[in-house]
C-alpha positions as CSV (number, residue, x, y, z in Angstrom):
1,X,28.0,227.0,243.4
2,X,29.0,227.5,247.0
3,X,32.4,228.9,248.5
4,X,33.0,228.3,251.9
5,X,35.9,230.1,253.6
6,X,37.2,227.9,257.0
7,X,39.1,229.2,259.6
8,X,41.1,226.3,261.3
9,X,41.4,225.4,265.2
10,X,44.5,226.4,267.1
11,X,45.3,222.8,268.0
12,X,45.1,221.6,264.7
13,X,48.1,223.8,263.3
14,X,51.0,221.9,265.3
15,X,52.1,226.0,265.5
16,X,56.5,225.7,265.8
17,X,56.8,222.4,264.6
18,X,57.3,222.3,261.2
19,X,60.6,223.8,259.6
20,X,58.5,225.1,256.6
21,X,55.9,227.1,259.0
22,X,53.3,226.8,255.5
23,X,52.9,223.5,255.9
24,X,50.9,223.8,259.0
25,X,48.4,225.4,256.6
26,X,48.7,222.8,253.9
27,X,48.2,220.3,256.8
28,X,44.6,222.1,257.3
29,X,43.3,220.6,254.3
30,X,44.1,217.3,255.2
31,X,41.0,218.3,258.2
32,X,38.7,219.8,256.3
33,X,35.9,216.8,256.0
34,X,35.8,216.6,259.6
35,X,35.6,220.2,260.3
36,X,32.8,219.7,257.7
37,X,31.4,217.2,260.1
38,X,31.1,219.2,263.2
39,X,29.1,221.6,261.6
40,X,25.1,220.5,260.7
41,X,24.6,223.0,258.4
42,X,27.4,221.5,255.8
43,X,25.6,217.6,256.4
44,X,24.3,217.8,253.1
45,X,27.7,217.9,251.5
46,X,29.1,215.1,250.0
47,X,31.9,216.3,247.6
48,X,34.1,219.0,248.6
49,X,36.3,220.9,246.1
50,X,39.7,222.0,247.7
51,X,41.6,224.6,246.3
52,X,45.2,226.2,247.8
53,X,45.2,230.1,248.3
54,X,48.0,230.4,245.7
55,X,46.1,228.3,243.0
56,X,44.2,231.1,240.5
57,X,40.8,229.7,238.6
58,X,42.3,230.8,234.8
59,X,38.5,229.5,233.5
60,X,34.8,229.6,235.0
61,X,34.8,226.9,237.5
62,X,32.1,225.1,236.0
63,X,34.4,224.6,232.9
64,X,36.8,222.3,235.3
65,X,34.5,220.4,237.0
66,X,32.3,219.3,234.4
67,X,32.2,216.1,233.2
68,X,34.6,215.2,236.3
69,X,31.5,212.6,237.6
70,X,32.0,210.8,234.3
71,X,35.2,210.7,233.1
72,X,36.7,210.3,237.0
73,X,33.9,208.8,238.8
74,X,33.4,211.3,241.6
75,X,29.9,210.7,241.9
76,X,30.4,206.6,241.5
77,X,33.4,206.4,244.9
78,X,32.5,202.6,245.8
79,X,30.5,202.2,249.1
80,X,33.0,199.5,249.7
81,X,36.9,199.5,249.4
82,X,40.0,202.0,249.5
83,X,39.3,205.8,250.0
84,X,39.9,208.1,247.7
85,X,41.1,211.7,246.2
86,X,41.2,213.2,243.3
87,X,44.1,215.6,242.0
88,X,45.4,216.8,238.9
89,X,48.3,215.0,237.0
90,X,50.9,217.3,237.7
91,X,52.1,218.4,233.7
92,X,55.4,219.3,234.8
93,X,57.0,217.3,237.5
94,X,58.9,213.7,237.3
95,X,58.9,213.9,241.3
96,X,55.3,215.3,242.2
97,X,52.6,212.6,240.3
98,X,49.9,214.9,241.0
99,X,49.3,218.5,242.4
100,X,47.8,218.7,245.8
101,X,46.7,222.3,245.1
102,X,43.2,221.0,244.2
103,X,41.4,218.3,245.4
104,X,38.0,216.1,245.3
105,X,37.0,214.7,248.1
106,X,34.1,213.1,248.8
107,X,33.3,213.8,252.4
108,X,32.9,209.6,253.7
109,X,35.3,208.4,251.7
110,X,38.4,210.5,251.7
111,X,39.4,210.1,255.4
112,X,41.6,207.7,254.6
113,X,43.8,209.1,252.2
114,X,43.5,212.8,254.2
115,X,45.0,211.1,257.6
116,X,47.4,208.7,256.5
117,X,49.0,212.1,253.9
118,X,48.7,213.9,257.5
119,X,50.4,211.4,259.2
120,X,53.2,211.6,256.7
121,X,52.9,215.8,257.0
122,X,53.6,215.1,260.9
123,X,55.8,212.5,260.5
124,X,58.3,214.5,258.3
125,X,58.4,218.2,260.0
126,X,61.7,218.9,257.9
127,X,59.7,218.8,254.5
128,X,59.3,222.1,252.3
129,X,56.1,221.0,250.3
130,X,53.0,218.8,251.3
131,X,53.9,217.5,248.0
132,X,56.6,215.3,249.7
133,X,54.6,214.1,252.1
134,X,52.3,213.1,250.0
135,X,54.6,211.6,247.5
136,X,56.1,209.3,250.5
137,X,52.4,208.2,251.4
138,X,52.0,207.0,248.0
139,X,55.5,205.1,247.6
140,X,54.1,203.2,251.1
141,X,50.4,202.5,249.5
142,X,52.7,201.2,246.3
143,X,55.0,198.9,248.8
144,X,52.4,197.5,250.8
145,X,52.9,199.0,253.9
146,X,49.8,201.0,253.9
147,X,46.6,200.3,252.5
148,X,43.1,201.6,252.1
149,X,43.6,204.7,249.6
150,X,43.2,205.6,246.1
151,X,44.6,208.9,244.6
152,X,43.1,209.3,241.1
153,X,45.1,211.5,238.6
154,X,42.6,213.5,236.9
155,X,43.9,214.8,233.6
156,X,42.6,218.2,233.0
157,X,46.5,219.5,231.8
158,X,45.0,223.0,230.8
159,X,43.7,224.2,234.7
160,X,47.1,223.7,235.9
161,X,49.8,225.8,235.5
162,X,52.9,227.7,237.5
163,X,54.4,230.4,238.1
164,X,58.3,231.1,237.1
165,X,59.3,231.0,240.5
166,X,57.2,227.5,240.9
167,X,58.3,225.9,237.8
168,X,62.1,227.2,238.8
169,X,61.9,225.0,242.4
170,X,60.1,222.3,241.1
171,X,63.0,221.8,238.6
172,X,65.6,222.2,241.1
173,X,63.2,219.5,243.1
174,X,63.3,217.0,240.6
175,X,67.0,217.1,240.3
176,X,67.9,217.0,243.9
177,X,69.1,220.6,243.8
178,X,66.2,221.7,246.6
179,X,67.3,221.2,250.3
């Protein structure tokens, strides 16, 4: 019902570090609960819907997040356990599992899976797409070596789509062909 636009702190961008100078944006998202935090007016917040500023709404929102509480749990995230996120199944990628475009996050227990994907972002300053950071987080979560997050593929195919351009590098991704 509520948009809220957020303008990031300097500090937080890591301005000149990455290769792909977008990323330090993508990496913003991976803040946003605790720049929801630091403000008193947003306390009441508990879920926050994330959306990139290339992603386009092709249906009234209310028509993608219904029914999301049931069929994915959002309003049931354990008070005990892994952290979690929600993102689409990505429809079109072998590489990508989900899309980081969009995202649920409940605001206590999505700190988790937001630092350790920032670590990764940080970590990997030669990366092109958050999507590769975040694909790397999940391949350590699957191998043991980190622990504590959840990322639940939600499977609403007909919200997500691409344009040409998208759907040419995410081919070209898939089969290696992307530096």
């Amino acid at each position: 019902e509520n948009v809220i636009v957020m303008q990031s702190k300097d500090e937080d961008m890591m301005f000149g570090y990455f290769q792909n100078e977008a990323i330090k944006y993508k990496r913003f998202k991976t803040l946003i609960p605790k720049y929801f935090d630091s403000n008193s007016k947003l306390e009441d917040i508990q879920h926050i819907y994330y959306m990139d500023i290339d992603m386009m709404m092709a249906a009234p929102f209310e028509h993608l997040v219904e029914g999301l509480d049931e069929e994915h749990g959002t309003e049931s995230v354990p008070a005990d356990g892994d952290d979690m996120i929600f993102m689409f199944k990505d429809p079109m990628s072998d590489l990508f599992v989900v899309n980081s475009g969009f995202i649920v996050m409940d605001r206590k227990k999505s700190s988790r899976c937001l630092d350790l994907w920032r670590e990764e972002m940080d970590a990997n300053p030669t990366f092109i797409k958050d999507q590769l950071s975040l694909n790397e987080m999940v391949t350590k979560a699957k191998s043991g070596e980190t622990s504590g997050c959840q990322i639940v593929a939600m499977q609403h195919h007909d919200f997500l789509d691409y344009t040409e351009n998208e759907k040419r590098m995410i081919k070209m991704m898939d089969s290696g062909d992307y530096p």
